[in-house]
N, CA and C of each residue as an Amber inpcrd file, in Angstrom:
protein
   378
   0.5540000 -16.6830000 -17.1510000   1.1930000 -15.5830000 -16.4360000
   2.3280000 -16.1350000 -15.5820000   2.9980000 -15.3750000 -15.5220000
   4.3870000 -15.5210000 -14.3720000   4.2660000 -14.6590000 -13.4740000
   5.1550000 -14.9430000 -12.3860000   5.1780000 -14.1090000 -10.9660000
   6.7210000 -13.1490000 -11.3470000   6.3590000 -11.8500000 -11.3550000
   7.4890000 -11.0730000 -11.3750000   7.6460000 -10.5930000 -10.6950000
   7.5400000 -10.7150000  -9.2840000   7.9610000 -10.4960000  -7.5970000
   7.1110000 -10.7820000  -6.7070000   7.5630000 -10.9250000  -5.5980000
   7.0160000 -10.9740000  -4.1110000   7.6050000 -10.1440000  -3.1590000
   6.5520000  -9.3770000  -2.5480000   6.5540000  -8.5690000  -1.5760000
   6.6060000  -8.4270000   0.2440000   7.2200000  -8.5970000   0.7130000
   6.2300000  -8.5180000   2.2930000   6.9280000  -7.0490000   3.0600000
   5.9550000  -6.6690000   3.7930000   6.4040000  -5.6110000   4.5080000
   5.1840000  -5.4570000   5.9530000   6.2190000  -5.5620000   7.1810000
   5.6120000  -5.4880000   8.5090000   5.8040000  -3.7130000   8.5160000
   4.6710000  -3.6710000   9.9920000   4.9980000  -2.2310000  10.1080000
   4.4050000  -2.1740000  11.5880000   4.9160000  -1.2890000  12.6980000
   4.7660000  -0.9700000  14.0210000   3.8600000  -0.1300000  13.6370000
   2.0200000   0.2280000  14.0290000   1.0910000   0.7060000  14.2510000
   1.6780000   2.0000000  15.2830000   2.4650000   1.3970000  16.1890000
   2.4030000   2.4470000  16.9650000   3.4260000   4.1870000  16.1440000
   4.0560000   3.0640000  15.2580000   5.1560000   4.2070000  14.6230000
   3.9050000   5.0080000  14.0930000   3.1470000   4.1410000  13.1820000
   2.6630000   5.2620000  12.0410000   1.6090000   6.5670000  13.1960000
   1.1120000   5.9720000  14.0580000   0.4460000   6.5510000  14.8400000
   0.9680000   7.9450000  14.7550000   2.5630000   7.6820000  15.4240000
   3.3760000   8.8510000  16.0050000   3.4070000   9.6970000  14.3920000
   3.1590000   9.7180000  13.3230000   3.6060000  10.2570000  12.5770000
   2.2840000  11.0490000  11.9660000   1.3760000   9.7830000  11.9840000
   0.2070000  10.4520000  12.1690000  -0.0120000  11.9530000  12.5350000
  -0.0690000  11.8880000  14.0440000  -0.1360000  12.4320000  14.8670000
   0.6080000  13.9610000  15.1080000   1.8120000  13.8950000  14.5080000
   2.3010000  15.3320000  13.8420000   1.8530000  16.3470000  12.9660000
   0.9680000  15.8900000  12.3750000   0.1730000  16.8500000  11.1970000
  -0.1770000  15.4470000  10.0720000  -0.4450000  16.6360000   8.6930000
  -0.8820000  15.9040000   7.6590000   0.1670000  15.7230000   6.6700000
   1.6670000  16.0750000   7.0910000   2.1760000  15.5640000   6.0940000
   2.5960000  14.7590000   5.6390000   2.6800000  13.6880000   6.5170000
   2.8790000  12.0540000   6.3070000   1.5140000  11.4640000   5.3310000
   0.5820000  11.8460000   6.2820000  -0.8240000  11.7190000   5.7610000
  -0.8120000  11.4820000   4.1580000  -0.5760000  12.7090000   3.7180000
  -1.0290000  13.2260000   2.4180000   0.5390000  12.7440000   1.8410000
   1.5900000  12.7330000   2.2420000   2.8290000  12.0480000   1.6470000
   2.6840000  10.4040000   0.5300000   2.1660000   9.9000000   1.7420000
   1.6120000   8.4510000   1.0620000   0.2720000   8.0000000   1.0470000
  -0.6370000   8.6900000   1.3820000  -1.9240000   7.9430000   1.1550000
  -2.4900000   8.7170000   0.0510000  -3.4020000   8.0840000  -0.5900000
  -4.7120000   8.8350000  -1.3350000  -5.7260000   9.7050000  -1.2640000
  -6.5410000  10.1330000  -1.4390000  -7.7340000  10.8940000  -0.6150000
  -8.3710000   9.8610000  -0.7860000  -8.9750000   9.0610000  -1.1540000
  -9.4200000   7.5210000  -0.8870000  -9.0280000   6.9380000   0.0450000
  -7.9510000   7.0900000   0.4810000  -7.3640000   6.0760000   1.5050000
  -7.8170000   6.8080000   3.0840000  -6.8620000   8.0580000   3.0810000
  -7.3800000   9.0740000   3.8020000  -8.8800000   9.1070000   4.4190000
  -9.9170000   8.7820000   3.7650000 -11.3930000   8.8040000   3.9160000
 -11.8840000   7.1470000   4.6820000 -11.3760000   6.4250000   3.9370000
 -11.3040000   4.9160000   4.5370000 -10.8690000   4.7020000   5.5390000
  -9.3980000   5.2100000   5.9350000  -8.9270000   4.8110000   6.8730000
  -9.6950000   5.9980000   8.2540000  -9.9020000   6.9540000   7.9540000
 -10.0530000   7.6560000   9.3140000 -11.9450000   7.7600000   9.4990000
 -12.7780000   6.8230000   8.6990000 -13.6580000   5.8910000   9.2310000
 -13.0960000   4.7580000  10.0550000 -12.3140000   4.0290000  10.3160000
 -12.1970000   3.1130000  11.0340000 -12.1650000   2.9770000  12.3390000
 -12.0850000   2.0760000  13.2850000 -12.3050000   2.0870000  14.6330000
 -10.8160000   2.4260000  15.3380000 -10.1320000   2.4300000  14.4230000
  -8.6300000   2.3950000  15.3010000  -8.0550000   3.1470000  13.8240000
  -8.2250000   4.1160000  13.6620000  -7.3410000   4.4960000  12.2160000
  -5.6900000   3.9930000  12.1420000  -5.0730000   4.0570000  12.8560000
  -3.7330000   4.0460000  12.7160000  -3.6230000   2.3820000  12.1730000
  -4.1900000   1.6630000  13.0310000  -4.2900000   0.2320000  12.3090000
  -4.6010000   0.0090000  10.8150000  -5.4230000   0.6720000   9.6290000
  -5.9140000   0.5960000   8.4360000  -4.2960000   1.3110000   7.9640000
  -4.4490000   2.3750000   8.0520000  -2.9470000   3.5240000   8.1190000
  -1.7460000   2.5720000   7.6660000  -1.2620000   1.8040000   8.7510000
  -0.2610000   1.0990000   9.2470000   0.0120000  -0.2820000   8.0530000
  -1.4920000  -1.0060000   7.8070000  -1.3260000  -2.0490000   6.9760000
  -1.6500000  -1.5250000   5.2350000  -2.0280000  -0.6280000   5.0720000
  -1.8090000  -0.0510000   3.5970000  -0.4000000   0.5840000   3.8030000
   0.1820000   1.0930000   4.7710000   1.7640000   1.7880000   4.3480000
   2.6340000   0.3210000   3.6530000   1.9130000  -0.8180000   4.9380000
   2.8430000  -2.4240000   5.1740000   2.2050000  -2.4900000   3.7130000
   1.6600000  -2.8350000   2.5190000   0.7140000  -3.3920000   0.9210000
   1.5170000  -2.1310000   0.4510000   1.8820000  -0.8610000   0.2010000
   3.1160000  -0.2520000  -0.3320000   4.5060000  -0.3510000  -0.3430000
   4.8820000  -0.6730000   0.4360000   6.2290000  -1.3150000   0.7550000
   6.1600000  -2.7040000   0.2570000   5.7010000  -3.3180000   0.4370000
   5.0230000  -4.8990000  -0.0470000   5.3490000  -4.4360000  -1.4640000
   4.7070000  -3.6730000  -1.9670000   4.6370000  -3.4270000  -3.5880000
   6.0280000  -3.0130000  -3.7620000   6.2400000  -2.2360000  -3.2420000
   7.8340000  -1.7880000  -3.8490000   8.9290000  -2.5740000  -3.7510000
   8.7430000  -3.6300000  -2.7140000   9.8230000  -4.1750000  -3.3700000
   9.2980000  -5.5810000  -3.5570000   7.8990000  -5.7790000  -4.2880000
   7.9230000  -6.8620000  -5.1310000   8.3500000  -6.4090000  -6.4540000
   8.5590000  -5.0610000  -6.4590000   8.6410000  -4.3620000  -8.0390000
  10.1820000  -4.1930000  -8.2400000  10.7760000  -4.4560000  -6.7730000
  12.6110000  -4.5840000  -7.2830000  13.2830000  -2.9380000  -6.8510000
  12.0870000  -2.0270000  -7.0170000  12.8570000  -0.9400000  -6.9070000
  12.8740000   0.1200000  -5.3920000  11.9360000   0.0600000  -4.5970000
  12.0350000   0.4080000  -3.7550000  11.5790000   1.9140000  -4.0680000
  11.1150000   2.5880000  -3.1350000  10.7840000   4.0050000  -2.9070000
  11.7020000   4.9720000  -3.6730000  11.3110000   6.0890000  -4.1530000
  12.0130000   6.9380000  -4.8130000  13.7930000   6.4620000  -5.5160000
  13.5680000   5.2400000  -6.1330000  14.6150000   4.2570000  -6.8290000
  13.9570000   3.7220000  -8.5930000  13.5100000   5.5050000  -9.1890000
  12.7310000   5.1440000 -10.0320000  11.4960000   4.2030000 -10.0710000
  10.7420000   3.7350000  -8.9730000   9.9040000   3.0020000  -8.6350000
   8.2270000   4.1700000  -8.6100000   7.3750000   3.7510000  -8.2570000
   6.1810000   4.6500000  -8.3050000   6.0100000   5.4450000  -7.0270000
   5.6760000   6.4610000  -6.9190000   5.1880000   7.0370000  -5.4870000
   4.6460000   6.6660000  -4.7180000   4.6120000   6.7330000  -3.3120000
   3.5130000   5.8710000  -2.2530000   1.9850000   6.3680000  -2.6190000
   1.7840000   7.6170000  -3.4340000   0.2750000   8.1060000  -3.7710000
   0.0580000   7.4430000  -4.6730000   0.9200000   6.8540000  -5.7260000
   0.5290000   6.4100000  -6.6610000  -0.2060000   5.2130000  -6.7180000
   0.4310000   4.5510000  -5.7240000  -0.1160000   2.9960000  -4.8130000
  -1.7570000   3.5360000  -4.4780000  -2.5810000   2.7740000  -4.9170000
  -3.7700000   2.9960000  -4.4130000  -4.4880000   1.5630000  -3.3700000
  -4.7840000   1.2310000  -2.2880000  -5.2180000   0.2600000  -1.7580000
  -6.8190000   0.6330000  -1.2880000  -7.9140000  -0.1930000  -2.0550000
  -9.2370000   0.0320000  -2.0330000  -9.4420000  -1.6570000  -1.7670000
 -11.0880000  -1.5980000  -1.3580000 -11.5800000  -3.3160000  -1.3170000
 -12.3060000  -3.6990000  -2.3680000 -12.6160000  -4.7780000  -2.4600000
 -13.5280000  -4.9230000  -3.6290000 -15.0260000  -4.8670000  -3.0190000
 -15.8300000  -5.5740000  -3.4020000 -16.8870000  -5.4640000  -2.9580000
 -17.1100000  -6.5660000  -1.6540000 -16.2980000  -7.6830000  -1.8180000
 -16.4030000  -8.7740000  -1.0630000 -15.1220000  -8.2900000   0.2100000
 -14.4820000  -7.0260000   0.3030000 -13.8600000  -6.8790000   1.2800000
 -12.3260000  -7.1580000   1.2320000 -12.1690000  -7.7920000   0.2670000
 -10.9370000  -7.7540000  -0.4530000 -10.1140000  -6.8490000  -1.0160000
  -8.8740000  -6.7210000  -0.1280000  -8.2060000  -5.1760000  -0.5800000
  -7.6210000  -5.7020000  -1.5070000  -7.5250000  -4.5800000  -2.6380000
  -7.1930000  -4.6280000  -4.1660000  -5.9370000  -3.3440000  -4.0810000
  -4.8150000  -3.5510000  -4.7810000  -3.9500000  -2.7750000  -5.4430000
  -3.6980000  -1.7790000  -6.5930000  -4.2410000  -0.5390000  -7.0250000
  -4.1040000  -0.3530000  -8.5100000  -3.4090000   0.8560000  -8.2770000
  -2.9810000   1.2720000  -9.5010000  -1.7560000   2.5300000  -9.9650000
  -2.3580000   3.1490000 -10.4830000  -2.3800000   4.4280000  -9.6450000
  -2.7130000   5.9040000 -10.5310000  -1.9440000   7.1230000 -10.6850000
  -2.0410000   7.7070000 -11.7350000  -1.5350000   9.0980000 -11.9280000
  -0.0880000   8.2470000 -13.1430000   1.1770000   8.2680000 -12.3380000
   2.2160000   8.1620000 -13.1820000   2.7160000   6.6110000 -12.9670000
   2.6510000   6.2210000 -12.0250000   2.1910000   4.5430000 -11.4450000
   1.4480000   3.8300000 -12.4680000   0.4410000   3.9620000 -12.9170000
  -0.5220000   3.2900000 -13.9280000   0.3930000   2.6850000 -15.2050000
   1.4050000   4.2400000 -15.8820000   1.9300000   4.4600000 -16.6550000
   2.5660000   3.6170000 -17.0780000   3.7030000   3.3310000 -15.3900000
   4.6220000   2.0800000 -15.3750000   4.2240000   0.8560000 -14.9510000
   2.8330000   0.9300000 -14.5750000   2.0860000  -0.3670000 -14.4110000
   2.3440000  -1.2780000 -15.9100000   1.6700000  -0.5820000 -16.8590000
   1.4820000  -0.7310000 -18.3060000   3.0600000  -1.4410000 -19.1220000
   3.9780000  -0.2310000 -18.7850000   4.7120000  -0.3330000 -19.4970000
   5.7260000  -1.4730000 -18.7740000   5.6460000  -2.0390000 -17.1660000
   6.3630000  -3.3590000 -17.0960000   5.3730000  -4.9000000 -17.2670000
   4.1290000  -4.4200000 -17.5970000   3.4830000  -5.6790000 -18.1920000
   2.8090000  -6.5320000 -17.1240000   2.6030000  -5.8290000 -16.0310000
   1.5710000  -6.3680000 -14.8850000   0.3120000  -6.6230000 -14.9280000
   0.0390000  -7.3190000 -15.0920000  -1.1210000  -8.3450000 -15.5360000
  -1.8960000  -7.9670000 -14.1500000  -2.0730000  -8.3720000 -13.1760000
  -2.3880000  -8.8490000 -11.6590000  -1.7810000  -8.5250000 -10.5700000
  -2.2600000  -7.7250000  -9.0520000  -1.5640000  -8.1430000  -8.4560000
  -2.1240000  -7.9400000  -7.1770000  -2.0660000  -9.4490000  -7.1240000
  -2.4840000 -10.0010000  -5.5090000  -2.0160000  -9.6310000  -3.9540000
  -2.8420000  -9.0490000  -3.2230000  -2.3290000  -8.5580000  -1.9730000
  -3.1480000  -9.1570000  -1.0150000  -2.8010000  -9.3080000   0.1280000
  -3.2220000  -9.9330000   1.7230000  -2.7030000  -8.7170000   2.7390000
  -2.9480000  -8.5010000   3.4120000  -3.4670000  -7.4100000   4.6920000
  -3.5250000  -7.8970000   6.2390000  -3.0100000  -7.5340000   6.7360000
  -3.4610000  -8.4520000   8.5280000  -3.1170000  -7.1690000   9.5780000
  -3.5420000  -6.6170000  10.1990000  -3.4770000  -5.5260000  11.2750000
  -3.5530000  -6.1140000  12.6390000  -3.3220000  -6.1870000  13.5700000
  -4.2440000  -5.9700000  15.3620000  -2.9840000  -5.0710000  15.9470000
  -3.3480000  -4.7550000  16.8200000  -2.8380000  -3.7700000  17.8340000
  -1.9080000  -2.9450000  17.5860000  -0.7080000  -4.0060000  17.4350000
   0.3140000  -3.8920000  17.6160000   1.3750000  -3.1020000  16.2220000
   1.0100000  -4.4300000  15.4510000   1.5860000  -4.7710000  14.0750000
   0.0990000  -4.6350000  13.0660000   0.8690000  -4.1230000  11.5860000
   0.3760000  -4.6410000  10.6600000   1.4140000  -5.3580000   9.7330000
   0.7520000  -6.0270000   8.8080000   1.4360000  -7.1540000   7.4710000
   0.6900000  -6.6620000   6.1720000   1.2530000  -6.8910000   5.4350000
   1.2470000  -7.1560000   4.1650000   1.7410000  -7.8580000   3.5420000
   1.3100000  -8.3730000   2.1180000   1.9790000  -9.7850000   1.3860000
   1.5530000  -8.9700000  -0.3180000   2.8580000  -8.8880000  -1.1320000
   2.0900000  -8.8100000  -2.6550000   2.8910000 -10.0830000  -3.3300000
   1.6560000  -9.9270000  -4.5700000   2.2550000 -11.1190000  -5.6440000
   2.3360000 -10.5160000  -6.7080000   3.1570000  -9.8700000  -7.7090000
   2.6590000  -9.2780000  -9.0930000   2.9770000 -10.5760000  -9.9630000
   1.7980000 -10.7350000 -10.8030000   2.0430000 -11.4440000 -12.1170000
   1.8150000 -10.4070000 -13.1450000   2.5930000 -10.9490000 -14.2420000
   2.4700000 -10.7430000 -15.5060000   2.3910000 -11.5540000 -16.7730000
């Protein structure tokens, strides 16, 4: 396999908060109902919120194209853990589609939140 991008994307907790915090249409703009459910179990939601927006952005432009630049939707981005707690990346709905059809084998993500900030890191191989 080869690496066909790298990703990183920071993000101010306190922003997503504020956006949060307006209603659900940010909400439901970019998250999942998976995500949605995960994150607003957490002890600090905006922190979970904040570092899956940071692992979408991460993705988009390890993928070259960036948000609505023919690239996949932020819903399409799905961020779940594995069993060992390890957040995992996969594409659903029309995302999957172009998962397939650019030949993405893998793709590795890292996560880091506290207070303030969250991070993200992707690797896509193919």
């Amino acid at each position: 396999m080869s690496i066909l991008g790298i990703g990183t994307d920071i993000v101010d907790v306190s922003r997503v908060a504020a956006k949060l915090a307006k209603g659900d249409s940010f909400r439901n703009l970019v998250f999942t109902p998976f995500e949605i459910s995960y994150c607003e179990k957490q002890g600090v939601p905006a922190e979970s919120y904040a570092a899956r927006f940071a692992a979408k952005e991460a993705f988009l432009k390890a993928m070259g194209t960036g948000w609505g630049n023919g690239g996949v939707n932020f819903d399409e981005i799905e961020v779940r853990n594995d069993v060992a707690g390890k957040p995992v990346i996969s594409l659903i709905g029309k995302g999957a589609d172009k998962y397939t059809a650019l030949g993405i084998k893998k793709i590795w993500v890292s996560l880091s939140h506290e207070r303030t900030a969250a991070i993200a890191m992707v690797v896509i191989e193919g």
